[in-house]
mmCIF file of the C-alpha atoms, coordinates in Angstrom:
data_MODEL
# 
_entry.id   MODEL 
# 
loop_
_atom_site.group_PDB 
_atom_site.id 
_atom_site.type_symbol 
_atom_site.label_atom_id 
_atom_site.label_alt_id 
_atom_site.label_comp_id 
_atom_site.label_asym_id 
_atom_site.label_entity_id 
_atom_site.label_seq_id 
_atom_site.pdbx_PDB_ins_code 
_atom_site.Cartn_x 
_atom_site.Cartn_y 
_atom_site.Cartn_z 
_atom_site.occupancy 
_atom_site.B_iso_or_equiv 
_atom_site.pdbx_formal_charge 
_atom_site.auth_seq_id 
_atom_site.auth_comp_id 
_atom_site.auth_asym_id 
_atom_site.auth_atom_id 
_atom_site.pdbx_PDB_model_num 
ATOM 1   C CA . UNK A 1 1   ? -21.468 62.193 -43.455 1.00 0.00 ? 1   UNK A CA 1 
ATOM 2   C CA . UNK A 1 2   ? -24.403 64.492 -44.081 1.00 0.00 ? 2   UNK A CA 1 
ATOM 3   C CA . UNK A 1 3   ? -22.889 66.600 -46.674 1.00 0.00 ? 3   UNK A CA 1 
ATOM 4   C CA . UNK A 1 4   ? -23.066 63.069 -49.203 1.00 0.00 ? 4   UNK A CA 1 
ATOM 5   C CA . UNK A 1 5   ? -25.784 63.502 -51.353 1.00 0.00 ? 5   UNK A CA 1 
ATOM 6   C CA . UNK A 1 6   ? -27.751 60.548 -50.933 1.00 0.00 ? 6   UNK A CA 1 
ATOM 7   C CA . UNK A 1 7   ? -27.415 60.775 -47.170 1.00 0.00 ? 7   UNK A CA 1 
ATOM 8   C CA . UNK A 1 8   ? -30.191 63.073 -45.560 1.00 0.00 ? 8   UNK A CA 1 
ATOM 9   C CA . UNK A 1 9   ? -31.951 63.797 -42.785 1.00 0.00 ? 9   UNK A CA 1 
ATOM 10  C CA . UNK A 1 10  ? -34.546 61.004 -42.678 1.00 0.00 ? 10  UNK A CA 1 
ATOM 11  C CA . UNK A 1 11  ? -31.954 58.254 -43.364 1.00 0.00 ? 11  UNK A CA 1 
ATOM 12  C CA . UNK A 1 12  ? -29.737 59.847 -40.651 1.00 0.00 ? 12  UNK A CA 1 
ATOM 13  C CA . UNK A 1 13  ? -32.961 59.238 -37.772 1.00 0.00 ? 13  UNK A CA 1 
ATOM 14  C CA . UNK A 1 14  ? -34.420 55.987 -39.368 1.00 0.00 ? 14  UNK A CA 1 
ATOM 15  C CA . UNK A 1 15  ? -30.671 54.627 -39.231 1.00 0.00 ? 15  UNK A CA 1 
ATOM 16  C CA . UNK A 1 16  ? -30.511 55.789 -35.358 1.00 0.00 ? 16  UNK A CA 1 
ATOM 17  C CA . UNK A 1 17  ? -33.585 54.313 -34.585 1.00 0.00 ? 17  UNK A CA 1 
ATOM 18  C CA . UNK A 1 18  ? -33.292 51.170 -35.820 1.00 0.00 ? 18  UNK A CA 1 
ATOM 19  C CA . UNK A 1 19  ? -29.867 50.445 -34.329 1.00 0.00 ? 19  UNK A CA 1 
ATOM 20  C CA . UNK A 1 20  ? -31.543 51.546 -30.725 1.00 0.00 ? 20  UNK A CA 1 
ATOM 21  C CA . UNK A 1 21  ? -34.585 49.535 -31.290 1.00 0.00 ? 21  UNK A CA 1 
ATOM 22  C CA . UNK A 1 22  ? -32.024 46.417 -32.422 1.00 0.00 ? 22  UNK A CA 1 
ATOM 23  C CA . UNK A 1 23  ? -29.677 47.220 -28.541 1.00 0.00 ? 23  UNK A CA 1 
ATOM 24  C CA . UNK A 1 24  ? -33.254 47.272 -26.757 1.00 0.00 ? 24  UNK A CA 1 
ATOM 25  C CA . UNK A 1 25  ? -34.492 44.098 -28.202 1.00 0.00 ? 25  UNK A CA 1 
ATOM 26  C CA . UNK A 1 26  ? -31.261 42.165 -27.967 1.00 0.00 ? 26  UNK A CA 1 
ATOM 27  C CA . UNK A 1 27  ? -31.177 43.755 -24.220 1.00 0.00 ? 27  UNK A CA 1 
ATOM 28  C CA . UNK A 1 28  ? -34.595 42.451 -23.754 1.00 0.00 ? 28  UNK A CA 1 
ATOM 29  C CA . UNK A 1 29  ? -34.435 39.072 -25.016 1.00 0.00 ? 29  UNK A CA 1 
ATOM 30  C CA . UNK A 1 30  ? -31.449 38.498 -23.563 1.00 0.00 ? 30  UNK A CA 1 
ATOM 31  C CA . UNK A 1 31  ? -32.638 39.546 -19.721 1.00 0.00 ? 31  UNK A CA 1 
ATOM 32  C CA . UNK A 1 32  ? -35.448 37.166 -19.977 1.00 0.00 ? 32  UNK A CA 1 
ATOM 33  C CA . UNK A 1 33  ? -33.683 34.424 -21.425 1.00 0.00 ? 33  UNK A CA 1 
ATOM 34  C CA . UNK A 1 34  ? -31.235 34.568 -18.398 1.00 0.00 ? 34  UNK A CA 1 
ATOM 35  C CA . UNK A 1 35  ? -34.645 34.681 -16.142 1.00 0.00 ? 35  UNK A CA 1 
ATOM 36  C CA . UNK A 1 36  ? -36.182 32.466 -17.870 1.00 0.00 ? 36  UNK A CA 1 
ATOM 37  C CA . UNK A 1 37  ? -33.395 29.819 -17.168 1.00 0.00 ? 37  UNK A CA 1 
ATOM 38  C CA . UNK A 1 38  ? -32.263 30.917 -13.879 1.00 0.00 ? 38  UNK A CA 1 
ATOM 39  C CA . UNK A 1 39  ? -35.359 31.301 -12.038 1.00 0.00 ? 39  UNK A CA 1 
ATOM 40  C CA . UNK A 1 40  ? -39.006 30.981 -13.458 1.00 0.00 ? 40  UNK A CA 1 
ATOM 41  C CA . UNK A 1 41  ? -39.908 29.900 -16.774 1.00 0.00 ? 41  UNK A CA 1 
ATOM 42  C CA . UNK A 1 42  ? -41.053 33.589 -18.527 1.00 0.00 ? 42  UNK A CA 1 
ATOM 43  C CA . UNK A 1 43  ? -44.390 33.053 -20.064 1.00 0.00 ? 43  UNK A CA 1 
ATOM 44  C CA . UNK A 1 44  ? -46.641 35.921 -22.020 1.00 0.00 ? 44  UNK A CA 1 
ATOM 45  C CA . UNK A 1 45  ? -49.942 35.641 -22.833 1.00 0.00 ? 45  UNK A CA 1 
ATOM 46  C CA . UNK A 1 46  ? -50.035 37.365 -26.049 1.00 0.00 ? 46  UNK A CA 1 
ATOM 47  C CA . UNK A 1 47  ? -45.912 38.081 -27.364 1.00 0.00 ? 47  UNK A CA 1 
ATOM 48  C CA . UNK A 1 48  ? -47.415 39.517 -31.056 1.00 0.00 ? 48  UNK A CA 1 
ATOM 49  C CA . UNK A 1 49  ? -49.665 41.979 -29.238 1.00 0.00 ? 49  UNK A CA 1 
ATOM 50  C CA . UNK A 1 50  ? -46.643 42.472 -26.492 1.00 0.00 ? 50  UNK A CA 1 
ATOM 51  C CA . UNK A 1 51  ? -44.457 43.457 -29.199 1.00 0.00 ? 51  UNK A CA 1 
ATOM 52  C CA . UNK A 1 52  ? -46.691 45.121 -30.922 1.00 0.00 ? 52  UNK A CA 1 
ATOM 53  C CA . UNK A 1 53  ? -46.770 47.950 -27.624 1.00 0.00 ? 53  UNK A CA 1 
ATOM 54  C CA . UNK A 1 54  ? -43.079 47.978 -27.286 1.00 0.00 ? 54  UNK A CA 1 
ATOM 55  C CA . UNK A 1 55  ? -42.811 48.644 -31.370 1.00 0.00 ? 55  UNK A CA 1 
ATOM 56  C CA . UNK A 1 56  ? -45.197 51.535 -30.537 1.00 0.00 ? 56  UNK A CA 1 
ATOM 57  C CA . UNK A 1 57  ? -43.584 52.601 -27.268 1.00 0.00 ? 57  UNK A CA 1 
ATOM 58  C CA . UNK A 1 58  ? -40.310 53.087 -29.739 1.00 0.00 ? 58  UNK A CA 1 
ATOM 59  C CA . UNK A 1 59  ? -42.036 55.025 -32.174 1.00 0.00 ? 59  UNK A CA 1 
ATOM 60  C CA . UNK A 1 60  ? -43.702 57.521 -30.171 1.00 0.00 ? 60  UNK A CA 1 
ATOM 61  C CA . UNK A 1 61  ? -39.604 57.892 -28.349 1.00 0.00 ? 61  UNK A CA 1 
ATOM 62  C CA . UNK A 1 62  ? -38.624 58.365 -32.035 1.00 0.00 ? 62  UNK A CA 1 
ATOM 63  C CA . UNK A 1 63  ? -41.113 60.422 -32.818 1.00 0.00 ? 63  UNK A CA 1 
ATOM 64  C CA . UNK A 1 64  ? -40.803 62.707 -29.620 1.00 0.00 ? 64  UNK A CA 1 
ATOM 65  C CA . UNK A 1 65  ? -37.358 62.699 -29.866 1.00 0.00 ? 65  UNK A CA 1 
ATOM 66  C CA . UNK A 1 66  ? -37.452 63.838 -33.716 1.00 0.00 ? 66  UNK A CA 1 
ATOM 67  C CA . UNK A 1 67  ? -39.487 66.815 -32.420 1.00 0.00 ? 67  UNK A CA 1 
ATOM 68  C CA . UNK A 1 68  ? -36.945 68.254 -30.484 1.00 0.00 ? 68  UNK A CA 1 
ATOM 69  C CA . UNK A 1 69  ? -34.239 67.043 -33.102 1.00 0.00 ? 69  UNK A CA 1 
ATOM 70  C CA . UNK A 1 70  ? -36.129 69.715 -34.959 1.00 0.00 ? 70  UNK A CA 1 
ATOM 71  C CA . UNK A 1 71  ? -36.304 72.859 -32.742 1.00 0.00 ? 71  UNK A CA 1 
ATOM 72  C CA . UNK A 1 72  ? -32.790 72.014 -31.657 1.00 0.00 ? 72  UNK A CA 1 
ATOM 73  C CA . UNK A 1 73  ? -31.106 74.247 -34.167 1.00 0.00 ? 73  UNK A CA 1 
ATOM 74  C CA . UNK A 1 74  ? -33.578 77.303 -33.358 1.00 0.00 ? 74  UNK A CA 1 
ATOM 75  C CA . UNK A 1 75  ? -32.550 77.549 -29.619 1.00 0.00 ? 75  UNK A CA 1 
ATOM 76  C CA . UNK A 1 76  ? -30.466 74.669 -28.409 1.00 0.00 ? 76  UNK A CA 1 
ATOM 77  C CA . UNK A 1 77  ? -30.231 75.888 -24.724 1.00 0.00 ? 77  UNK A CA 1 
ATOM 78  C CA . UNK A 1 78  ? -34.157 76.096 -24.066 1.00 0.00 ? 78  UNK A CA 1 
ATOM 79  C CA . UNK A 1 79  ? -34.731 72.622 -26.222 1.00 0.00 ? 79  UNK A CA 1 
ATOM 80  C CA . UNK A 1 80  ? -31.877 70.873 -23.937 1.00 0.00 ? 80  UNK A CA 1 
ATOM 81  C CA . UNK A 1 81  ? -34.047 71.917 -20.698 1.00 0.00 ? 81  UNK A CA 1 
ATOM 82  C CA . UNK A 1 82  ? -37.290 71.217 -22.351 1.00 0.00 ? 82  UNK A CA 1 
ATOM 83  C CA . UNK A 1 83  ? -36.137 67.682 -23.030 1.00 0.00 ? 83  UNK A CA 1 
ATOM 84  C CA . UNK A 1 84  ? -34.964 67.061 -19.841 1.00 0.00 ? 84  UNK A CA 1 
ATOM 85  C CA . UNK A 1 85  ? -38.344 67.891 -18.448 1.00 0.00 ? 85  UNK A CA 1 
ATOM 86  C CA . UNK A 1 86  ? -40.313 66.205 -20.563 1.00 0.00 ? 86  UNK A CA 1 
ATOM 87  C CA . UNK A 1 87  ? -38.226 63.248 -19.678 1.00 0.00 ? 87  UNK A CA 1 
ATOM 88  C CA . UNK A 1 88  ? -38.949 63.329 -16.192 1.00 0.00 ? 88  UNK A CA 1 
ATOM 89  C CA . UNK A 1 89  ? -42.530 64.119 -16.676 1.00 0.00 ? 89  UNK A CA 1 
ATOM 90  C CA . UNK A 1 90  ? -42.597 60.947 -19.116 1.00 0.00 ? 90  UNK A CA 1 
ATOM 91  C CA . UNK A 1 91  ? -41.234 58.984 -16.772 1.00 0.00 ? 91  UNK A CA 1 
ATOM 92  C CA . UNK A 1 92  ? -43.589 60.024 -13.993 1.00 0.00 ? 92  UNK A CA 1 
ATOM 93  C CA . UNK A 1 93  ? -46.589 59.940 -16.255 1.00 0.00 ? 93  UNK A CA 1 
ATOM 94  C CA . UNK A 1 94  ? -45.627 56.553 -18.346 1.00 0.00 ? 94  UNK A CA 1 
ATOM 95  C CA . UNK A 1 95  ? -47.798 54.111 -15.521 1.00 0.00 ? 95  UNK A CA 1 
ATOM 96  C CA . UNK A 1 96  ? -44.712 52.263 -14.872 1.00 0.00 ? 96  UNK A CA 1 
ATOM 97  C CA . UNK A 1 97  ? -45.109 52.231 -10.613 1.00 0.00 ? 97  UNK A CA 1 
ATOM 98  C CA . UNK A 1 98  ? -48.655 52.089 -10.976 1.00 0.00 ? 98  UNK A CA 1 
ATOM 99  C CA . UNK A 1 99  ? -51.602 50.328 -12.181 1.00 0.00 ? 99  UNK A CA 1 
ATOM 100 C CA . UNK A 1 100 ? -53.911 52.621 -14.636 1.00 0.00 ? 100 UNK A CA 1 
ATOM 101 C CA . UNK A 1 101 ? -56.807 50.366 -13.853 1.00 0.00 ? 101 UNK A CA 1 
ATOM 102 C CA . UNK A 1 102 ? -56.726 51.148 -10.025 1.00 0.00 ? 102 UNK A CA 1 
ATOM 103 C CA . UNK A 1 103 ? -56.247 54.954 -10.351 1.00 0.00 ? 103 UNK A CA 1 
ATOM 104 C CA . UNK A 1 104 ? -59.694 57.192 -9.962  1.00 0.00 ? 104 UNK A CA 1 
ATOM 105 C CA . UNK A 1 105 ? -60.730 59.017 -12.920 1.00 0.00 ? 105 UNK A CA 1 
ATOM 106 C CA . UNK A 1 106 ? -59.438 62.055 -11.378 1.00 0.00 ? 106 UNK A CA 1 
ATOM 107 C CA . UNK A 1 107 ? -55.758 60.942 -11.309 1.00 0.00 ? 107 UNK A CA 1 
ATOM 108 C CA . UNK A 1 108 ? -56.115 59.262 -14.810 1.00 0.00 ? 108 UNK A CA 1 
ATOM 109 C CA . UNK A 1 109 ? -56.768 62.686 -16.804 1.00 0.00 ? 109 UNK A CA 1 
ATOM 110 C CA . UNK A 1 110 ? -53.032 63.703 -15.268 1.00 0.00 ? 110 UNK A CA 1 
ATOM 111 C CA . UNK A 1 111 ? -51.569 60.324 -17.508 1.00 0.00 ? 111 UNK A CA 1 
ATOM 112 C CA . UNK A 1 112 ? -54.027 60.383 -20.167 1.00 0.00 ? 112 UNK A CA 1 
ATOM 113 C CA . UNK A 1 113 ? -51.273 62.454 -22.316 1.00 0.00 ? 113 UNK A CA 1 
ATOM 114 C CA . UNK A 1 114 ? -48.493 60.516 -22.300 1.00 0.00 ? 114 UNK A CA 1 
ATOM 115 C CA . UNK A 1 115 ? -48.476 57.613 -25.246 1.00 0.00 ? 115 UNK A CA 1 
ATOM 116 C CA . UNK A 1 116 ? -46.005 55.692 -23.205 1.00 0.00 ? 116 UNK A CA 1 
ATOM 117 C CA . UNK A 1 117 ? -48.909 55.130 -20.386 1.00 0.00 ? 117 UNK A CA 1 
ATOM 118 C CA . UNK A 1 118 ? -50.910 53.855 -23.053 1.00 0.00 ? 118 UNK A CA 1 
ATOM 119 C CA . UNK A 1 119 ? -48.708 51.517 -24.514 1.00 0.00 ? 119 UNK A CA 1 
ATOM 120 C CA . UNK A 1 120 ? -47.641 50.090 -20.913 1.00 0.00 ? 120 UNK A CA 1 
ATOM 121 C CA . UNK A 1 121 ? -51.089 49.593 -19.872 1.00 0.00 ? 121 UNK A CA 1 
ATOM 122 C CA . UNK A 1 122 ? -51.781 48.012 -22.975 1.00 0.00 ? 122 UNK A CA 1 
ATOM 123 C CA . UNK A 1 123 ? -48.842 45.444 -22.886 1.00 0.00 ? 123 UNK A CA 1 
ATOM 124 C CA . UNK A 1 124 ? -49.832 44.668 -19.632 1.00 0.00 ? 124 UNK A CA 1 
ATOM 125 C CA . UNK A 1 125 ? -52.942 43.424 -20.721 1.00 0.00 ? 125 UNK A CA 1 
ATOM 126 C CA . UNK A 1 126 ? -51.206 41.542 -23.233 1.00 0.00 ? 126 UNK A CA 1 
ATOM 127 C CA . UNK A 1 127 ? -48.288 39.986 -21.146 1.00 0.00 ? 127 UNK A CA 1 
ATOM 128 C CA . UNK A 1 128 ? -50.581 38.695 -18.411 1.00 0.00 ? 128 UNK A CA 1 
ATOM 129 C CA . UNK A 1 129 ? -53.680 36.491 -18.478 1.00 0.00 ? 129 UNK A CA 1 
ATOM 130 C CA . UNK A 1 130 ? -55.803 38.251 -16.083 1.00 0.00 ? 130 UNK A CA 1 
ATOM 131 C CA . UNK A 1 131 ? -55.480 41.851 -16.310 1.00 0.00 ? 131 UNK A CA 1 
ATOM 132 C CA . UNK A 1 132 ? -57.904 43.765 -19.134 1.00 0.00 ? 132 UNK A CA 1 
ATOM 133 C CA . UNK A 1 133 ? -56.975 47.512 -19.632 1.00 0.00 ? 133 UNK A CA 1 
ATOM 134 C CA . UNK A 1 134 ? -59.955 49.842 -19.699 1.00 0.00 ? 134 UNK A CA 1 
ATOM 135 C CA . UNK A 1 135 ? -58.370 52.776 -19.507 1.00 0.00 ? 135 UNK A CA 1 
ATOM 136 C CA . UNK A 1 136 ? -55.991 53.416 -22.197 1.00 0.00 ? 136 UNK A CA 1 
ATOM 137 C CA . UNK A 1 137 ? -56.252 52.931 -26.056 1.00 0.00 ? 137 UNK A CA 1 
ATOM 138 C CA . UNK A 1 138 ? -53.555 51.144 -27.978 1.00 0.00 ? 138 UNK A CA 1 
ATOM 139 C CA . UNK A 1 139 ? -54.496 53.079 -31.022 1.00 0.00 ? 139 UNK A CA 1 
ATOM 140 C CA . UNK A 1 140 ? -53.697 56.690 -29.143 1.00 0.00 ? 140 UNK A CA 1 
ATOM 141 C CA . UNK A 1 141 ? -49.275 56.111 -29.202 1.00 0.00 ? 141 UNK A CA 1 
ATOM 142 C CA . UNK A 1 142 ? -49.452 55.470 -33.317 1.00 0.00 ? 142 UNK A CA 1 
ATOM 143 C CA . UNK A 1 143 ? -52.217 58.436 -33.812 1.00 0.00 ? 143 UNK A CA 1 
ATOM 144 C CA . UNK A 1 144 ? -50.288 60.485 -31.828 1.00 0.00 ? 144 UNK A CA 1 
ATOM 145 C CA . UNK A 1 145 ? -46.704 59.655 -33.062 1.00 0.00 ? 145 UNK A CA 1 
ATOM 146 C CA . UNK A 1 146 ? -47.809 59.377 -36.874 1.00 0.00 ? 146 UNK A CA 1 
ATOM 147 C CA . UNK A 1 147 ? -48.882 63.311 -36.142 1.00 0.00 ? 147 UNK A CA 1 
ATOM 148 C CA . UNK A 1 148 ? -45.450 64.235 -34.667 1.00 0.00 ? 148 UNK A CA 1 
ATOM 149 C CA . UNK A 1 149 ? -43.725 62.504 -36.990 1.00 0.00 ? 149 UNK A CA 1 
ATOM 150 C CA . UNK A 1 150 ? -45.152 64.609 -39.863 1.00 0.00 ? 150 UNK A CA 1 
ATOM 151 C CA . UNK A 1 151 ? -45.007 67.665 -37.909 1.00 0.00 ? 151 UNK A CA 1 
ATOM 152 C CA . UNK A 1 152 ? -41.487 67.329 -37.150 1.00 0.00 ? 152 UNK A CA 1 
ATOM 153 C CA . UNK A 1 153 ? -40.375 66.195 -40.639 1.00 0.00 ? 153 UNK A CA 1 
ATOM 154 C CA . UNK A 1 154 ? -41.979 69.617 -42.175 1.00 0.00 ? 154 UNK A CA 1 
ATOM 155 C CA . UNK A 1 155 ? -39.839 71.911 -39.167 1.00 0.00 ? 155 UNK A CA 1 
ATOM 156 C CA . UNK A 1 156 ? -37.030 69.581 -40.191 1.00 0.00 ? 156 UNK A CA 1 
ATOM 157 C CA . UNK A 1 157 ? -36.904 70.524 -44.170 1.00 0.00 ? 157 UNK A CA 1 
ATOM 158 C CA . UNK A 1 158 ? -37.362 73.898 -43.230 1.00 0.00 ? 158 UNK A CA 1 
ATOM 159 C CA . UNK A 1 159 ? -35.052 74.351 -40.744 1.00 0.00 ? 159 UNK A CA 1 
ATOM 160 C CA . UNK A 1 160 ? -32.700 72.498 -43.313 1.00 0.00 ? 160 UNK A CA 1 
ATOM 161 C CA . UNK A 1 161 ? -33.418 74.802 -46.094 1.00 0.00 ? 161 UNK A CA 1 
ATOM 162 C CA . UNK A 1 162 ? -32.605 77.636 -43.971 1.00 0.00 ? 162 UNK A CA 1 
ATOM 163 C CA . UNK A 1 163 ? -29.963 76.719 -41.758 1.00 0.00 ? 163 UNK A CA 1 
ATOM 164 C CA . UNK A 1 164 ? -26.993 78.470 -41.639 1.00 0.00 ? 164 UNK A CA 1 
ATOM 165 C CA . UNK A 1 165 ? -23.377 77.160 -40.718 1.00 0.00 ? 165 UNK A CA 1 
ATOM 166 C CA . UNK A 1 166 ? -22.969 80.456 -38.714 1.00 0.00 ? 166 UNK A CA 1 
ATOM 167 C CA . UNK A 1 167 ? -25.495 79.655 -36.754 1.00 0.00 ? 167 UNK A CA 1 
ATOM 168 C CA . UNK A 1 168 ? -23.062 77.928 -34.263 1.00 0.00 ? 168 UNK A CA 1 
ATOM 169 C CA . UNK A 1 169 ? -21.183 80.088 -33.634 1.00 0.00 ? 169 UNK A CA 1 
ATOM 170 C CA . UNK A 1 170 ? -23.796 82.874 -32.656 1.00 0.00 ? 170 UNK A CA 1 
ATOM 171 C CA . UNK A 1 171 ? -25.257 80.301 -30.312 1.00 0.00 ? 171 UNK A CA 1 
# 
C-alpha cells in the first residue's frame, strides 16, 4: 500500500490513529452506557474538559509510539525491548493506582515524566466534583507530544530517504 504515491508515511500513522482512537471511544461509551443503565447513573462534572485529557492521553500514545515507529528500522531488536519497558514503566508511572495529590513531593518527581500521569490527574479533576489537581499540568502531555511528534517525523523522512530494502534481510 505504501509504494502508491499519494500514500505516505504520515497518512499511514494518522489513519492508524484515528481508527484506535474511534475502537477506544466506542469501547468507552459503550462501558458506561451499560453502567450507566445497569447500576448507577454515570455523571461527570466537566465531559469537554474530560475529553479533552483522554484526546491528549491519545496523542502523547501516538506520539510515543511514532518515536519508536521511527528508530524501528535502525535496530528493531533493541527498539522491541525498549518499548516493552517503557510500557511497563508507563504503566507504573501513569497515576492510575494512586492519587498524585496524596503522594509527597519526593515520590511525585519519580511521575513527573510521564504525560499520561498528567493527563489522568487532570481528568480526574475534571470527572469529579471535589477533587482539584495541584500537581500536574494539563498543558505538559500536548508540549511534550507536539515535540515528539516533530522529532519523530524528521527521523522518519530520513530514515525513509535512506532506507534500504536489504535492510531486512541483514537484520
Amino acid at each position: 500500500m505504501m509504494q502508491h504515491a499519494p500514500m505516505n508515511t504520515i497518512i499511514a500513522i494518522c489513519a492508524a490513529a484515528l481508527s484506535l482512537l474511534y475502537l477506544q471511544l466506542l469501547s468507552l461509551f459503550c462501558v458506561l452506557f451499560i453502567y450507566h443503565v445497569v447500576f448507577v447513573p454515570v455523571v461527570i462534572d466537566d465531559p469537554i474538559g474530560a475529553m479533552g485529557m483522554l484526546l491528549a492521553a491519545w496523542f502523547s500514545g501516538v506520539a510515543i509510539g511514532t518515536v519508536f515507529l521511527a528508530l524501528k528500522p535502525w535496530e528493531p531488536d533493541a527498539v522491541k525491548v525498549i518499548t516493552s519497558i517503557y510500557s511497563r514503566a508507563s504503566m507504573i508511572a501513569s497515576g492510575k493506582m494512586f492519587v498524585a495529590n496524596t503522594l509527597p513531593s519526593s515520590m511525585l518527581v519519580l511521575f513527573d515524566w510521564n504525560p499520561l500521569f498528567h493527563t489522568i490527574d487532570q481528568a480526574r479533576g475534571y470527572i469529579f466534583l471535589h477533587y482539584n489537581p495541584h500537581f500536574s499540568d494539563p498543558i505538559y502531555p500536548v508540549i511534550v507530544s507536539l515535540g515528539l511528534v516533530m522529532l519523530c517525523m524528521v527521523g522518519e523522512f530520513y530514515t525513509r530517504k535512506s532506507a534500504s530494502i536489504s535492510w531486512s534481510a541483514t537484520r
